[in-house]
C-alpha positions as CSV (number, residue, x, y, z in Angstrom):
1,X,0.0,0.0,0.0
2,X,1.3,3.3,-1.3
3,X,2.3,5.7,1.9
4,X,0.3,9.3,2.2
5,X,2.6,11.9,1.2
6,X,2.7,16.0,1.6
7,X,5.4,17.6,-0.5
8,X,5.6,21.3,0.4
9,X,9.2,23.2,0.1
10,X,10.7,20.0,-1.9
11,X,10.2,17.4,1.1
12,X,8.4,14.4,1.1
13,X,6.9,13.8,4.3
14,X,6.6,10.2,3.3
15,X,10.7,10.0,3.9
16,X,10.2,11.8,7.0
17,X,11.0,9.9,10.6
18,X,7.4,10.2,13.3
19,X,9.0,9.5,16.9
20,X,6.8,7.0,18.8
21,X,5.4,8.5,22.5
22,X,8.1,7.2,24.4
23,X,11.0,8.4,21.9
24,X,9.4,11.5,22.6
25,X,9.7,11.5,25.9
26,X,13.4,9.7,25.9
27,X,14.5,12.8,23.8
28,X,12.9,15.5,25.6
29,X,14.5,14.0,29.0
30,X,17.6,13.9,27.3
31,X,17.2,17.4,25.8
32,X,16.8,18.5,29.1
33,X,20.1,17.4,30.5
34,X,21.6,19.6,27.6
35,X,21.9,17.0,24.7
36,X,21.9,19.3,21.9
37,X,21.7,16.4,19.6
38,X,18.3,15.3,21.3
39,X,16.9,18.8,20.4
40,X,17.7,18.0,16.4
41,X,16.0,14.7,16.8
42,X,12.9,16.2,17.9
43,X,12.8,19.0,15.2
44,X,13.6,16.3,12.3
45,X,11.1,14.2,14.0
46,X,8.6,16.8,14.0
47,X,8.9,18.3,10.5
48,X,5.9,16.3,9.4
49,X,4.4,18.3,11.8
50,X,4.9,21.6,10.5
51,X,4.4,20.4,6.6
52,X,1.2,18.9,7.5
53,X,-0.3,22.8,8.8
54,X,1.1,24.3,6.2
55,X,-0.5,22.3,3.6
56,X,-3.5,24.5,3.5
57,X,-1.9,27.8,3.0
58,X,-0.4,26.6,0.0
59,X,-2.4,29.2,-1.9
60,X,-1.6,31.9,0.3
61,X,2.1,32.0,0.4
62,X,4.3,32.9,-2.7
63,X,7.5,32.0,-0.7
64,X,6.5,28.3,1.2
65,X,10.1,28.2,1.4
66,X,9.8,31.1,4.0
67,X,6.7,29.9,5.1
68,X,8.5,26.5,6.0
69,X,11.4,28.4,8.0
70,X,8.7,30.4,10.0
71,X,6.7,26.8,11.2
72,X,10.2,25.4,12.4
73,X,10.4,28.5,14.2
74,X,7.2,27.7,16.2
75,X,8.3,24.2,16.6
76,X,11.5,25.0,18.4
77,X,9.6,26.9,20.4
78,X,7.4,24.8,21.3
79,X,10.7,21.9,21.8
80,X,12.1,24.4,24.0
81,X,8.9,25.1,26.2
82,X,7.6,21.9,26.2
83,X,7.3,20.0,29.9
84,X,7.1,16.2,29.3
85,X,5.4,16.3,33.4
86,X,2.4,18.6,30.8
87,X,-0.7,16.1,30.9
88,X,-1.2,16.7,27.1
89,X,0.3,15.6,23.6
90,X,3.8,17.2,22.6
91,X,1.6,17.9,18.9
92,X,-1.2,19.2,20.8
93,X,1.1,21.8,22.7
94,X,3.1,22.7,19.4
95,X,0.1,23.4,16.8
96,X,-0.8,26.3,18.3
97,X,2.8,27.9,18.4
98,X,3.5,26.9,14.7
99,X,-0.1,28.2,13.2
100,X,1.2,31.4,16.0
101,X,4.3,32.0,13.9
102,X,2.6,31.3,10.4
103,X,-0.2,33.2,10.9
104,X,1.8,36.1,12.3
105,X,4.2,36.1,9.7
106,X,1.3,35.8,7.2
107,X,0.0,38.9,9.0
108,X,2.9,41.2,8.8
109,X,3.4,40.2,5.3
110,X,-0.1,41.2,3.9
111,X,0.2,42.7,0.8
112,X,-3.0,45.0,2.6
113,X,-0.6,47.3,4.9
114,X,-2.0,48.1,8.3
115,X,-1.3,52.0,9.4
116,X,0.8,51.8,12.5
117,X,-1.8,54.3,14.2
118,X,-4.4,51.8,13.6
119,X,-2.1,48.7,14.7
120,X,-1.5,50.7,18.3
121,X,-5.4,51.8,18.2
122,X,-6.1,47.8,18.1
123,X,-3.5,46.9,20.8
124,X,-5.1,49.3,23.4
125,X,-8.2,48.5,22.7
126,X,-7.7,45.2,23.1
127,X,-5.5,46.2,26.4
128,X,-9.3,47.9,27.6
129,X,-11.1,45.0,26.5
130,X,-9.5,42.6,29.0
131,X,-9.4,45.4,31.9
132,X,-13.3,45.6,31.6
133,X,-13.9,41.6,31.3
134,X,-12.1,41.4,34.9
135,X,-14.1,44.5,36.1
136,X,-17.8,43.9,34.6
137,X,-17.4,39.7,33.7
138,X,-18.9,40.1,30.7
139,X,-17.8,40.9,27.1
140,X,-17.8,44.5,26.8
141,X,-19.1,46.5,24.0
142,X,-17.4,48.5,21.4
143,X,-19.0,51.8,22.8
144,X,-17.8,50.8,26.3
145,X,-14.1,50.9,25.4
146,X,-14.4,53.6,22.7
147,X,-15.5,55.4,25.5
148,X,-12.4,54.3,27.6
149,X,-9.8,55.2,25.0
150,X,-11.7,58.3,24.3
151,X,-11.9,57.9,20.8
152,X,-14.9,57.6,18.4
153,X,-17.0,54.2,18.2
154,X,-16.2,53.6,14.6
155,X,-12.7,54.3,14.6
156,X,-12.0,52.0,17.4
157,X,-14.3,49.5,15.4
158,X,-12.5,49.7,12.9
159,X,-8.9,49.1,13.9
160,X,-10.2,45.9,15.6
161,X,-11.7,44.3,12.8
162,X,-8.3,45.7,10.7
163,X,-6.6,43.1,12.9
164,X,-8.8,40.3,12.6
165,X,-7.5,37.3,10.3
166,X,-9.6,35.7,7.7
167,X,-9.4,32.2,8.3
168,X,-9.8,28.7,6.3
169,X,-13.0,26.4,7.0
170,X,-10.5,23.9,7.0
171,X,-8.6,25.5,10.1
172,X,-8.7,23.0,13.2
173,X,-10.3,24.2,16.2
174,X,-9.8,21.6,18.5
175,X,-7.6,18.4,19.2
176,X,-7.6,16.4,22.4
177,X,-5.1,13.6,21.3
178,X,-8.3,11.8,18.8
179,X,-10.2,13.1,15.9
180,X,-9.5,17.1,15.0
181,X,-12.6,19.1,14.8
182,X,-13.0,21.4,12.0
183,X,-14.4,24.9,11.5
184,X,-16.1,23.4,8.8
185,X,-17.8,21.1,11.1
186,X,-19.5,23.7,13.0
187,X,-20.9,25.6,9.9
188,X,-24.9,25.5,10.2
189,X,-26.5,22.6,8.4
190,X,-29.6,24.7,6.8
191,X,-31.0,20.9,6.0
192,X,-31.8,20.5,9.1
193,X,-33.0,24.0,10.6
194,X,-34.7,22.3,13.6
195,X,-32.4,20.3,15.1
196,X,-29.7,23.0,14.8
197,X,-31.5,25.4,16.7
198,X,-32.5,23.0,19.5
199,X,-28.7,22.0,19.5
200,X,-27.4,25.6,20.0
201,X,-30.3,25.9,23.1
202,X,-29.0,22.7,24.5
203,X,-25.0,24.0,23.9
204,X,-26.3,27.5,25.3
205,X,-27.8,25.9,28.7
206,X,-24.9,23.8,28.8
207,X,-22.0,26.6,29.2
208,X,-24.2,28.4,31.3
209,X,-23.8,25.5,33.7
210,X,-20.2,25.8,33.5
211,X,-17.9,27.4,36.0
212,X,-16.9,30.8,35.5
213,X,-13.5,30.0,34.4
214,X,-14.6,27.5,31.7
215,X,-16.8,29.3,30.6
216,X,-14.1,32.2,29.8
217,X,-12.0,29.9,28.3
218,X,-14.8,27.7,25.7
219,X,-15.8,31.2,24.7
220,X,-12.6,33.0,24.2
221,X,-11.3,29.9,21.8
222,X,-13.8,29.4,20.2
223,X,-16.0,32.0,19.9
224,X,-13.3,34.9,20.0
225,X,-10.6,32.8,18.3
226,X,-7.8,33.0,20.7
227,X,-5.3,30.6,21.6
228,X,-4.0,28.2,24.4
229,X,-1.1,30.0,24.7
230,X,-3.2,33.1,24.7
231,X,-5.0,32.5,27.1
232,X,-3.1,31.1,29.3
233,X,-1.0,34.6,29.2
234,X,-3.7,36.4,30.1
235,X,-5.4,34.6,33.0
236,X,-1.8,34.2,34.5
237,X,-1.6,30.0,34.5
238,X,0.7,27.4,32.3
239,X,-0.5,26.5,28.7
240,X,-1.2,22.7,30.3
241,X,-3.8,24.0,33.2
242,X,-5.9,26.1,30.2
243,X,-5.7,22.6,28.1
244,X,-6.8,20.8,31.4
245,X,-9.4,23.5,32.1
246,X,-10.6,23.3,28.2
247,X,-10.9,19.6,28.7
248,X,-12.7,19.4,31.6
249,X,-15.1,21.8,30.3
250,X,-15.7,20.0,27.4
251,X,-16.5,16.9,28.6
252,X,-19.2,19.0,31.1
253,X,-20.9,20.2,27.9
254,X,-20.9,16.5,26.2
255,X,-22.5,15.3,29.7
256,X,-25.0,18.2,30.4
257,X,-26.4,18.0,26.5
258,X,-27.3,14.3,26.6
């Protein structure tokens, strides 16, 4: 039987080493103790990786020679941040750091230029956003914070959405070790109008029922868009508590919908 292959940047996945769970660990405990030549082991071990999220912005890059440098940029990242004592997947901590890197560098690079005035606009908006979630609990509104920065609605509105990245229906929201979930999976099936809207009342109850915590977290991933990592910054905890968190609060949703 013929092996699945990606070719992106002249490689052949196919040719391409995948380390087992326990070389994995046996490397990063090694890398630990300073083996340098542990570290290259897990990059070449993990380039498959990196070729296998970059696949879908194949259209998107002129350069996936660049691209390709920027997603092993991520990945040693990820090598070098990586606790093996995490209680998650090594692939499920580095996805988020490459797609981090590509999307940034895909940002920056936008042939549609961002002023710099609106770029700082965004930040401290965004800077005001979080202040008033910790102050009110709640999402506030564009007004609220316009109102904060003492600027008009629309202009703060604007420099937002400026930052805001288109993304694929093909981009993976979620991955806990099984099957990845989709964007495209959650797109509204307009076949079946009923059971879609007594699904989102059932998916509504349930992350009302969730602690306050969870809650913030389901909503800010996947509703907002942001990541582990993200998140994880802002609510001042490690990368592997937000994954444990995420987890745990997915499983309360599966249980409280049935």
């Amino acid at each position: 039987m013929a092996r699945h292959k990606v070719e992106i940047c002249g490689v052949n996945t196919a040719d391409l080493k995948a380390l087992t769970n326990e070389e994995m660990i046996e490397l990063f405990k090694k890398y630990n103790n300073g083996d340098l030549l542990a570290k290259e082991k897990l990059v070449n071990g993990n380039l498959k990786l990196v070729l296998s999220i970059l696949k879908k912005y194949n259209n998107r890059c002129d350069n996936m020679d660049d691209l390709f440098q920027v997603g092993c940029i991520g990945l040693i990242k990820a090598i070098d941040n990586f606790d093996i004592n995490f209680d998650v997947k090594f692939s499920t901590y580095a996805v988020p750091m490459i797609l981090g890197e590509v999307k940034r560098y895909l940002r920056d690079n936008n042939s549609i230029r961002v002023a710099r005035s609106i770029k700082d606009i965004a930040y401290h908006a965004m800077l005001i956003k979080e202040e008033l979630i910790n102050k009110l609990n709640r999402e506030p509104t564009i007004k609220e914070i316009a109102e904060k920065l003492n600027l008009p609605e629309f202009e703060v509105g604007s420099a937002i959405d400026s930052m805001k990245d288109t993304i694929s229906i093909f981009e993976p929201i979620y991955n806990d070790g099984g099957d990845t979930i989709y964007l495209e999976d959650q797109i509204e099936d307009k076949n079946n109008k009923m059971k879609s809207i007594d699904d989102r009342v059932a998916l509504k109850e349930a992350i009302e029922k969730l602690k306050d915590k969870e809650k913030y977290i389901i909503i800010e991933k996947y509703i907002t868009g942001k990541t582990q990592m993200e998140l994880a910054s802002e609510i001042g905890i490690s990368q592997a508590q937000i994954s444990r968190l995420e987890k745990t609060a997915l499983n309360n949703i599966k249980n409280n919908i049935k």
